[in-house]
Structure formats: structure tokens, C-alpha cells
VMD Tcl script that draws the C-alpha trace (Angstrom):
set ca {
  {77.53 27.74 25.05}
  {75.55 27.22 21.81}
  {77.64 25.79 18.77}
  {79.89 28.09 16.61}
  {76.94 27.09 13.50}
  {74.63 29.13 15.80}
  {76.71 32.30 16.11}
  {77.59 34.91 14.37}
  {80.26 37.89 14.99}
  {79.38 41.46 14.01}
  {82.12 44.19 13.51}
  {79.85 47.37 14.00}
  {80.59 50.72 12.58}
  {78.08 53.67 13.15}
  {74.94 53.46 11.44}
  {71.81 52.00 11.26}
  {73.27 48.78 9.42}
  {73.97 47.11 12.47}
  {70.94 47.78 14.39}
  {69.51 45.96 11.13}
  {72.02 43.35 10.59}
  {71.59 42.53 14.62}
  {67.84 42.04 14.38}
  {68.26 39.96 10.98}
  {70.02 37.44 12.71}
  {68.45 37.73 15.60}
  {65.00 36.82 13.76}
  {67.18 33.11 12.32}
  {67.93 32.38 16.14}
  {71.52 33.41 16.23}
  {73.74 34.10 19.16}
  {74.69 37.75 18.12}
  {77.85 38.81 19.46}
  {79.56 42.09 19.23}
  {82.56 44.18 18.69}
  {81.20 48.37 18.92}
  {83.91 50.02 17.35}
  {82.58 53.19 19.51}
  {81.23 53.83 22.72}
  {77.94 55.26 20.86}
  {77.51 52.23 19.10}
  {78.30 50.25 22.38}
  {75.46 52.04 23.83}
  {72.73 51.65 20.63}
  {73.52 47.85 20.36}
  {73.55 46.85 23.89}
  {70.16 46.08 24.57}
  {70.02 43.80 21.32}
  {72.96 41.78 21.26}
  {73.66 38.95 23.19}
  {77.23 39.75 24.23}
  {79.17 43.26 23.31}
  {82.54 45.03 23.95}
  {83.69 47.83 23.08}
  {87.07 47.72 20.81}
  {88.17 50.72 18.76}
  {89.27 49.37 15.22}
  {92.67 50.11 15.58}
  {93.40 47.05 17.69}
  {92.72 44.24 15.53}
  {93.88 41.97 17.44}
  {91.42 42.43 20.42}
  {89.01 41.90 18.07}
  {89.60 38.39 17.06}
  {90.73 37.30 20.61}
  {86.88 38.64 21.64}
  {85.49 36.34 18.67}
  {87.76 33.52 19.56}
  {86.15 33.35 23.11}
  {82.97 33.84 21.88}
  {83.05 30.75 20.06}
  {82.26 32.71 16.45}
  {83.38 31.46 13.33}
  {81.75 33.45 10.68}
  {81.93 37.58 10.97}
  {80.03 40.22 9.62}
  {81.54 43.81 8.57}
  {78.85 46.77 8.78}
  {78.60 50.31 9.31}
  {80.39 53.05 8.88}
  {84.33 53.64 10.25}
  {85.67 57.37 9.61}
  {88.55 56.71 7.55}
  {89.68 60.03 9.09}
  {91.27 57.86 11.65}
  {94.25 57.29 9.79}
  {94.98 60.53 10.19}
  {94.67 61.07 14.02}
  {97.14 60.19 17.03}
  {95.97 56.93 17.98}
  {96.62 53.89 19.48}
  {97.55 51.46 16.76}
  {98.70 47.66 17.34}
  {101.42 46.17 15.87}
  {99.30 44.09 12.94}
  {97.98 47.95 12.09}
  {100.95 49.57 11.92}
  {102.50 46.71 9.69}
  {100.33 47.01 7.24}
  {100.28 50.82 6.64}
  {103.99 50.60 6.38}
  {103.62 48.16 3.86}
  {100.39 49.10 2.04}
  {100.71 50.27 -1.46}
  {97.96 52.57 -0.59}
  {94.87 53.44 1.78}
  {91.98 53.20 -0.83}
  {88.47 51.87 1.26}
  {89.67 48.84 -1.27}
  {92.41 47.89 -0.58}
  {92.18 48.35 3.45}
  {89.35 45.99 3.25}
  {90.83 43.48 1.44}
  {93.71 43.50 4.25}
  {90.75 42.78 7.02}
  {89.33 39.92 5.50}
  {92.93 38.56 4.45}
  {94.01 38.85 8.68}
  {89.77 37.30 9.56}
  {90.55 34.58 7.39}
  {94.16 34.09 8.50}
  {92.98 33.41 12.00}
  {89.98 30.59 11.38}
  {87.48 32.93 10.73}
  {85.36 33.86 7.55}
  {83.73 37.15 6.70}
  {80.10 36.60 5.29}
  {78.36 39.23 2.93}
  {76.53 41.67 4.23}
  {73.66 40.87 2.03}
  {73.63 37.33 3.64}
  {71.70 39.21 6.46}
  {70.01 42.50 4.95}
  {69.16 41.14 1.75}
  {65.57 42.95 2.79}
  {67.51 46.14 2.09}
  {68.14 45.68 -1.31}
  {66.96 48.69 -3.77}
  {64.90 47.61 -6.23}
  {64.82 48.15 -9.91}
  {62.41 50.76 -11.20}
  {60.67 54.29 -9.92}
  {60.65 54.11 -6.26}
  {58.98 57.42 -5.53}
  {55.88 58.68 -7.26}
  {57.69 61.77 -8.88}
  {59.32 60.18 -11.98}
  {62.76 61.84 -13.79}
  {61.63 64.73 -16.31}
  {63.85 64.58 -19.57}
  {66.04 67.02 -18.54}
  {66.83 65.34 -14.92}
  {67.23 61.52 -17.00}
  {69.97 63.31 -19.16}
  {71.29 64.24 -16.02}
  {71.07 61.28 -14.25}
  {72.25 59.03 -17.02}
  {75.31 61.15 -17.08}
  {75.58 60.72 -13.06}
  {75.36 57.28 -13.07}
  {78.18 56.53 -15.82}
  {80.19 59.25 -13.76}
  {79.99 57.59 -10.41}
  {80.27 54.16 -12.18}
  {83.74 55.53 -13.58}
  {85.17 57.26 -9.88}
  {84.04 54.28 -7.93}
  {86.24 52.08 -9.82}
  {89.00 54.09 -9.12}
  {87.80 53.39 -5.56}
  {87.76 57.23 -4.54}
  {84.11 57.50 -3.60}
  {80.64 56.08 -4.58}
  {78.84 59.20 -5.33}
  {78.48 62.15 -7.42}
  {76.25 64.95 -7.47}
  {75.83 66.30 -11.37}
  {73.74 69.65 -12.37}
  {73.43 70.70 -16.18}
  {75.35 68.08 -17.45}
  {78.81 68.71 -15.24}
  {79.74 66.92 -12.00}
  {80.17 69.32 -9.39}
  {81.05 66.97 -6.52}
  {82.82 63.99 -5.91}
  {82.65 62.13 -3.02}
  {85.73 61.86 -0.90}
  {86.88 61.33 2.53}
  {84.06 63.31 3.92}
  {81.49 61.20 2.79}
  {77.81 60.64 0.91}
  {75.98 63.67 2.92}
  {79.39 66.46 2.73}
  {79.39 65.45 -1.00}
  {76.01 66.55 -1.46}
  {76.09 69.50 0.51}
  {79.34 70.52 -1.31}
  {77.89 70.01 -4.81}
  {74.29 71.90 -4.25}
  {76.06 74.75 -2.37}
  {78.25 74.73 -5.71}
  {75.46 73.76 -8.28}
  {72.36 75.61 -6.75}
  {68.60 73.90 -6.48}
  {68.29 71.13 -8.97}
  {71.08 68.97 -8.65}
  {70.82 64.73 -9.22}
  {72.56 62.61 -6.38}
  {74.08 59.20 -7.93}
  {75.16 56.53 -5.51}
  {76.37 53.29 -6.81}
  {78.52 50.29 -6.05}
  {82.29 49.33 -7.44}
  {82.23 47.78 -10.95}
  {83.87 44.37 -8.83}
  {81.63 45.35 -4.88}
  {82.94 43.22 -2.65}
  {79.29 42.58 -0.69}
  {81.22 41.23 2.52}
  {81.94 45.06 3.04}
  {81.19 48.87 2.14}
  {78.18 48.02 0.06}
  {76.42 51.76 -0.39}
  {73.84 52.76 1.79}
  {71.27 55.18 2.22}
  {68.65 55.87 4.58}
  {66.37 59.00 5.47}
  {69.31 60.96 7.24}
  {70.83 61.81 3.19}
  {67.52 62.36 2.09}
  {67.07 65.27 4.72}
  {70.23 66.25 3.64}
  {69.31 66.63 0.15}
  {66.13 68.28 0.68}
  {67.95 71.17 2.76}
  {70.37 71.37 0.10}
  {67.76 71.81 -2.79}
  {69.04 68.82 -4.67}
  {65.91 66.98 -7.10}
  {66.69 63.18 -7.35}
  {68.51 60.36 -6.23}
  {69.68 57.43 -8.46}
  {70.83 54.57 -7.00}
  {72.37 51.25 -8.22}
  {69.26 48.62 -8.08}
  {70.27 44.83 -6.24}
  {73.71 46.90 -5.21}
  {73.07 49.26 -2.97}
  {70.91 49.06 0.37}
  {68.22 51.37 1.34}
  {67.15 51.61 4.96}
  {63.78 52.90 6.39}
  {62.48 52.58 2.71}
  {58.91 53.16 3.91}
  {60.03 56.27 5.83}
  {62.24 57.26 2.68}
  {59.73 57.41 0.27}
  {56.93 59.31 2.03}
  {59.30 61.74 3.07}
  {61.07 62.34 -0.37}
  {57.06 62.29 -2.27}
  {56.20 64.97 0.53}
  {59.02 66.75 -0.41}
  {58.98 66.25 -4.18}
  {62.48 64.35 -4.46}
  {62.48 61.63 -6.96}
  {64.29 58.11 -5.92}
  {65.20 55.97 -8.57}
  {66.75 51.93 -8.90}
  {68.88 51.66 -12.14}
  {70.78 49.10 -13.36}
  {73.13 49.53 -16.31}
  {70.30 47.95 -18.56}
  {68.55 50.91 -17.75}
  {71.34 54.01 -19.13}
  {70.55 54.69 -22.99}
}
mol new
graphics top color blue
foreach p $ca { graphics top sphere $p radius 0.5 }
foreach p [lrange $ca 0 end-1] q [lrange $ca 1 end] { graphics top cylinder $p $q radius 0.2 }
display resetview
């Protein structure tokens, strides 16, 4: 069995993260082991890692007793997990249902910071997700040919302080502004039922900010998007995407950009440097 040094654990949500995060540390010779927190994602990882199970993420527990016999001392957290599940009939374990009597809330925050506490609790450490897709990084600058026209800046200056403010409040990460008012705010639904919501609201036009918490935690949730939200925005007639630059992570970037030129969508990397 190799050494615990040559392992690493992978919590896997739904998403192409994990296929990337996988084939990261795949590439650095690592013993990739894996907890599918759906059948789906059972099924998409299974030819790549080097051991898998299937554990839904209400059974904590599981989880680390899978790591434990896997020898893994260091954890990743990526993809996505509806947070809808707190809502459903499920099958909770006892660690679960502790803390959601005692939580003072169920903000993406603060259930997070409970995961890591019980990881760390049992011998285990939770490494940044940008430990293995720093290659996703988005960049600073214009990242599509199309560049912001002076009424689209105005509005995207305005999205990005907006989405700066809500995602400290740790409600969502996104906001979708048109003519200088925000007409969407992501929620429980998520990046792509945002954007629908807002366009259907705002008409053609509208910008799409995504950006990280003021204090992102990078060993979880760090925003992510990929061609699937770009499709989305093209059907719904929105006209650019800002995202945080060396804070958020953009898959299939290749893919992305000749996709959004083709369809005239502009993709941008700001930093707060870059907000006048």
C-alpha cells in the first residue's frame, strides 16, 4: 500500500472539478482515492481513480472511516453538493444531525467550516483546492476578443462591487445587473437559475458577475465556471461575464472562449485594482 505522503482523498461533488482535480494529481503520481457523493459521479470518476465508493454526504462518518482505510491523510473538497438536501427526507447520521441542531445557521460558510473542523478532528487535513487546479485560475485582463463598451464597464463595475457586497454576506457569489440595477441574486438555485432569472427579468443585455468571498476559504466553494453557464447565458441573451481574476476557476477555457467570441459574449478577469 503506497505511503499516506503519496495519497490523496477527494470528496467529489458533481461537476467537472473533480474529473480535473483527479487528473491533476494523477499527473504528480498520487494514489487518488474517492468518496462520489452520487451514483453519477460514481460512474464519471470510476475509470480514473484508483479506488472509489459511493457515500452520500449525509453520512460523514462513512466518509472518514473510507479515508482511514485508505491510508489518506490529506483531503480535497470539490464540486458541487445541492444544498437543497437540507431540505429533503434523508438519511442523516448522528454527527449531521448534531450539528444542524446546534448550528447558528446553514450559510455555504458556515457548513463548511463545520467539515473541515470534524476532517481535522479525526487526523486528517483538508488541502486547497487550488493546491491541485491552480491551472484553472482566471487570469487578469480581457479574456475574449470582444472588450466591455462604456456602457457595459459602468455596468459591470457596478456588478462587481454588488456581488463583492452579497458574497460577504455569504448568500451567493453572483449577480446579474442590467441598466445600472441588479435584477438577480444568486441563491439556493445556483450560478445558471440566477442568470436565467435575471435575463428573463432584465431582457437581452444583461452583465453576469461571479466572484469569490471578501475572506474565500480556497480549501472549498471557490467559484467556478465552465462552458455549461456560458450556454446558459447565450440562450438567455445576457452580454458579458466578469469574473474575479486569481479567485475564481475557469474550466474548458479554450472551449469557453471560442464559444463566447462566436457568440459575441465578452469574458472578463478583474481584480479590485481594476473597478474605478
Amino acid at each position: 500500500m503506497p505511503d499516506s505522503l503519496e495519497r490523496i482523498g477527494l470528496v467529489a461533488g458533481s461537476g467537472r472539478l473533480s474529473t480535473e482535480f483527479v487528473s491533476s494529481a494523477k499527473k504528480r503520481g498520487k494514489h487518488v482515492s474517492v468518496v462520489a457523493l452520487s451514483a453519477e459521479i460514481e460512474e464519471t470518476l470510476s475509470g480514473e481513480a484508483d479506488s472509489i465508493v459511493h457515500i452520500p454526504p449525509t453520512q460523514p462518518n462513512k466518509i472518514i472511516r473510507f479515508f482511514s482505510d485508505e491510508n489518506v491523510r490529506e483531503i480535497g473538497l470539490v464540486g458541487k453538493v445541492e444544498k437543497s438536501l437540507l431540505f429533503q427526507s434523508l438519511r442523516f447520521d448522528l454527527t449531521v444531525l448534531r450539528f444542524m441542531k446546534n448550528a447558528k445557521n446553514m450559510a455555504d460558510a458556515t457548513i463548511m467550516d463545520a467539515v473541515i473542523e470534524f476532517v481535522e478532528e479525526n487526523g486528517m487535513k483538508v488541502v486547497p483546492q487550488t493546491e491541485y487546479l491552480e491551472h484553472l485560475i482566471t487570469s487578469c485582463g480581457n479574456i475574449t476578443k470582444k472588450k466591455l463598451r462604456q456602457n457595459q464597464r459602468k455596468d459591470a463595475e457596478y456588478a462587481f462591487r454588488m456581488a463583492r457586497s452579497v458574497a460577504a454576506l455569504d448568500i451567493g457569489q453572483t449577480v446579474v445587473v442590467h441598466k445600472g440595477t441588479v435584477v438577480a441574486v444568486e441563491g439556493v438555485e445556483g450560478t445558471d437559475e440566477a442568470i436565467r432569472r435575471g435575463c428573463a427579468l432584465a431582457g437581452k443585455g444583461a452583465v453576469v458577475c461571479k466572484v469569490a468571498r471578501p475572506k474565500q476559504d480556497m480549501r472549498y466553494d471557490v467559484p467556478t465556471v465552465g462552458p455549461e453557464t456560458l450556454q446558459v447565458m447565450r440562450e438567455s441573451g445576457a452580454s458579458a461575464l466578469i469574473l474575479e481574476a486569481g479567485r475564481t476557476f475557469l474550466i474548458a477555457r479554450e472551449r469557453l472562449i471560442r464559444e463566447a467570441d462566436a457568440s459575441g459574449i465578452i469574458v472578463v478577469g478583474w481584480s479590485e485594482n481594476d473597478i474605478g
